[in-house]
C-alpha positions, -999 to +999 in steps of 0.1 A: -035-041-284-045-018-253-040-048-231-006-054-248+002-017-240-011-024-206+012-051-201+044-030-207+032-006-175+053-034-148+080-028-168+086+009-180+090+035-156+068+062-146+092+084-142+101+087-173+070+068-192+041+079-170+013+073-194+018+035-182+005+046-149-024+055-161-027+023-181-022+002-154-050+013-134-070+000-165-055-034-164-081-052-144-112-036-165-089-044-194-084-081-177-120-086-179-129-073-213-104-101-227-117-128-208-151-116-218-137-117-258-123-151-255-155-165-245-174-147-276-155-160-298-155-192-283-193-193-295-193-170-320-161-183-346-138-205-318-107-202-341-108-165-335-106-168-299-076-186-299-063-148-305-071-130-275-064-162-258-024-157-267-028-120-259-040-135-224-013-158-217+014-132-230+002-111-201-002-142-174+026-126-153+014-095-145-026-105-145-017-129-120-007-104-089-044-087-094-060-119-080-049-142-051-065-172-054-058-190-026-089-203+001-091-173+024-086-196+062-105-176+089-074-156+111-063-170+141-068-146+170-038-162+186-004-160+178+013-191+172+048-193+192+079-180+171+058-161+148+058-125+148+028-103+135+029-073+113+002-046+108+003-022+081-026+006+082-026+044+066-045+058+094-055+092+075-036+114+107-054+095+131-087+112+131-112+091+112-137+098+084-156+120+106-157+160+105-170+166+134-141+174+162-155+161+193-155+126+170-126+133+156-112+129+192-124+102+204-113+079+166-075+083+174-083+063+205-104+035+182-079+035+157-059+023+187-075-002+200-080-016+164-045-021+162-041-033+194-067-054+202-049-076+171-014-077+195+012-077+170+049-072+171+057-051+146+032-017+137+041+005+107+019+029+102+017+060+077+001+097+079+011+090+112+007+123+132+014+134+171+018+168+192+040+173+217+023+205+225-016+203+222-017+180+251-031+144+258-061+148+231-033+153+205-005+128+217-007+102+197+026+086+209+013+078+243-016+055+228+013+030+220+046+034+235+031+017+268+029-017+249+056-006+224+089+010+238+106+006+206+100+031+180+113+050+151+089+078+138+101+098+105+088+130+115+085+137+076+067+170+087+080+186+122+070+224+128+079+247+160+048+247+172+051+206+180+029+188+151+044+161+136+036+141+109+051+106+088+053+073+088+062+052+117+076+021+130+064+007+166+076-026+181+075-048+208+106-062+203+141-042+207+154-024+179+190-023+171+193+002+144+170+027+123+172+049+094+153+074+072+157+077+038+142+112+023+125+116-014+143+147-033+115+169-033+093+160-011+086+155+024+078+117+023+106+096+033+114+056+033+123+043+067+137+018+080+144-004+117+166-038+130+145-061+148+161-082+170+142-112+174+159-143+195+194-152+178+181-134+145+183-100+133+157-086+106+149-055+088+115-035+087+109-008+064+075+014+057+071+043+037+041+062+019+047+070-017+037+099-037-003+101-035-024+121-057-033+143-030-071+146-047-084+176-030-126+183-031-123+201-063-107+172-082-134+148-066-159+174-078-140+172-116-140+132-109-180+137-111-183+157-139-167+131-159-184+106-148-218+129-153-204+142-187-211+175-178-201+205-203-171+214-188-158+174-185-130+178-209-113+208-183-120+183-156-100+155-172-070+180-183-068+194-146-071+158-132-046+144-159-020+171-152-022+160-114-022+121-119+007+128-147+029+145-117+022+114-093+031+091-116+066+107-121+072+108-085+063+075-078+091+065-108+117+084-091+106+068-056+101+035-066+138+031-082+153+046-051+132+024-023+145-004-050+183+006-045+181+006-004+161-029-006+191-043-031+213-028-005+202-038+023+226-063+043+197-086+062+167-101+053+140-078+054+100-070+048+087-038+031+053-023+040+035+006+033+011+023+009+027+026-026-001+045-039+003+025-067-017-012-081-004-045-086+000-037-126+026-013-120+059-004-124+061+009-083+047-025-072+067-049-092+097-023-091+096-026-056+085-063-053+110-075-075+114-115-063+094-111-027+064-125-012+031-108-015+014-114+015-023-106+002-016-134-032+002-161-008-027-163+023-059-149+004-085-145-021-100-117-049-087-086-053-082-071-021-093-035-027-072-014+007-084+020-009-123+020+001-130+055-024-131+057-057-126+023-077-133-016-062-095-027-078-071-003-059-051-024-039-026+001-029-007-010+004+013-040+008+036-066+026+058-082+009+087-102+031+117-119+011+119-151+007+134-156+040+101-153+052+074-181+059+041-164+053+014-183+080-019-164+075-033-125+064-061-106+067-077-072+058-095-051+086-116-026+078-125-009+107-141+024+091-115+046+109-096+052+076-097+052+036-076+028+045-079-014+053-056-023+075-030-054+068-019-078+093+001-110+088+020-134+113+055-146+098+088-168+105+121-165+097+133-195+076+155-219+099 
C-alpha cells in the first residue's frame, strides 16, 4: 500500500501535496522491500506473490527512472566532430570541502581545471560565485572567460560590496540570446541562453531548485534520529518542518520551469540540480517527454549527492528529443557534494 502511495508522488504536486516528497525519497528502499516480498513468497506460498508482483508492475513507470540499465562504455576523451559537450556540476561556491582558507584558495583553481581539462562546449554551473572586488583570489570569472567568451551568469545574489552568487551558463560557442527567470520568493532563478551552433540554433537552460539548506544543527538532529536519542522526536519535527517548506517550493518551481520549457520556441536541454529524485513530482514535472542522459548512456543509480543517502540522484540533463545522446559520465572529483555531469550530444538532422 506504501509503495502504491509512493507511486502517486510523480504525479501530485508538492506544492500543494508535499507529503509525496517525502514519500518519494523512500521509493527506492520501498523498490527493494517489494522485490525482496515477491521472492518470499515465491518460496514461501508462490500464488501470494503474484500480489506484490501486480503492485510492482503498476509502478514500472516510475521504478524505472531510478535505475539505468544500460552497459556503462568507458568515455571518450575526444570529442567526436559535430558533437557538442555539456557539463553540469554544483560547485558548492567554488571553494571545496575544505575549511581551511589557504585550501580553500587554491580548490576554485582545481575545480577549474576539472572542468576544463574535460573541454566541453557548453558549462552550466550552479552556486556559482565571483568578486569583482576581492581581487584575483576571488575572481572566479577569469578562470574561464579565456576559453569561454560567451556567458550569461544570473547573479541570483549581487551585493555593493562586489560578491556575486547563482547559476551560470559558459560557452564556447556564440550566444545569441539569454534570459533569467526569477522564483517568487526567493533568490534562485531559472536561466536560460541561444547557442548558435553551425546553421542551427538551440536552447540551454540551468537552474538550482529550492534545497533544504541543512545547516549543522539539522545534521546534528539527522544523528539523533538515527542514534534514537531522547530528544529524536524534536529532531524529526524541526527537520520535517524544514523538508515540508522545500517540498512546497520545489512544487511552485517545478510548474513554473515546466511553463518556460512548454514555451520555449527551439529545441532545448535543461540542466541543473533539482534538489529533487527521480520519483518525484520536480523531476518528472520537469522531464515531462525528454531524454535523461544518466538512464540513456549508463548504469545503477547514479547517486550526484555524495552526503547523506547512496539513492539521491539530484542533478540532471535531460535534452528533448531532438537530441542524439552519444555517451555520459559522472566525475567526482572531491571538490564538491556534488558529481559532476558531462555528456556529448547532436542535434537531429
Amino acid at each position: 500500500m506504501v509503495y502504491l502511495l509512493a507511486c502517486l508522488s510523480p504525479l501530485l504536486s508538492t506544492k500543494t501535496w508535499p507529503v509525496f516528497g517525502f514519500l518519494s525519497l523512500f521509493f527506492p528502499y520501498l523498490l527493494i522491500l517489494l522485490v525482496f516480498s515477491i521472492f518470499f513468497w515465491l518460496v514461501v506460498k508462490p500464488k501470494i506473490s503474484l500480489l506484490p508482483l501486480l503492485v510492482l508492475l503498476a509502478g514500472y513507470k516510475f521504478s524505472g527512472v531510478l535505475f539505468a540499465v544500460h552497459a556503462r562504455a568507458k568515455f571518450t576523451a575526444v570529442k567526436a566532430p559535430g558533437h557538442v559537450r555539456i557539463v553540469d556540476w554544483n560547485v558548492a561556491n567554488m571553494y571545496g570541502l575544505s575549511q581551511d582558507a589557504e585550501k580553500r584558495k587554491q580548490n576554485r583553481v582545481e575545480v577549474a581545471q576539472a572542468i576544463l581539462k574535460l573541454q566541453p562546449d557548453i558549462i552550466c554551473l550552479q552556486e556559482f560565485n565571483n568578486s569583482t572586488q576581492r581581487g584575483p583570489d576571488a575572481d572566479n570569472l577569469s578562470l574561464f572567460t579565456l576559453t569561454y567568451p560567451w556567458y550569461y551568469f544570473s547573479k541570483d545574489i549581487n551585493k555593493q560590496n562586489g560578491y556575486q552568487y547563482g547559476s551560470i551558463i559558459f560557452s564556447k560557442l556564440p550566444l545569441t540570446d539569454t534570459g533569467r527567470i526569477q522564483y517568487p520568493g526567493r533568490p534562485e532563478s531559472l536561466i536560460y541562453a541561444d547557442v548558435a551552433h553551425g546553421a542551427d540554433t538551440f536552447r540551454v537552460y540551468t537552474s538550482h531548485l529550492q534545497s533544504f539548506k541543512f545547516n549543522k544543527y539539522d545534521y546534528e538532529d539527522i544523528d539523533k534520529i538515527a542514534n534514537k536519542k531522547e530528544d529524536a522526536v524534536d529532531a524529526s519535527k524541526n527537520l520535517y518542518q524544514k523538508m515540508k517548506l522545500a517540498f512546497v517550493e520545489r512544487g511552485k518551481q517545478a510548474g513554473i520551469v515546466r511553463g518556460e520549457l512548454d514555451s520555449c520556441p527551439r529545441t532545448s536541454i535543461i540542466c541543473g540540480d533539482f534538489n529533487d529524485v527521480p520519483g518525484s513530482f520536480t523531476y518528472f514535472n520537469i522531464r515531462n517527454k525528454r531524454q535523461d542522459a544518466f538512464l540513456a548512456k549508463s548504469f545503477g543509480i547514479g547517486r550526484s549527492y555524495v552526503s547523506l543517502a547512496p539513492t539521491l540522484r539530484i542533478d540532471y540533463i535531460l535534452p528533448d528529443t531532438n537530441f542524439v545522446i552519444h555517451q555520459f559520465d559522472m566525475v567526482d572529483e572531491d571538490l564538491s557534494d556534488h558529481i559532476m555531469l558531462v555528456t556529448d550530444v547532436s542535434l537531429k538532422k
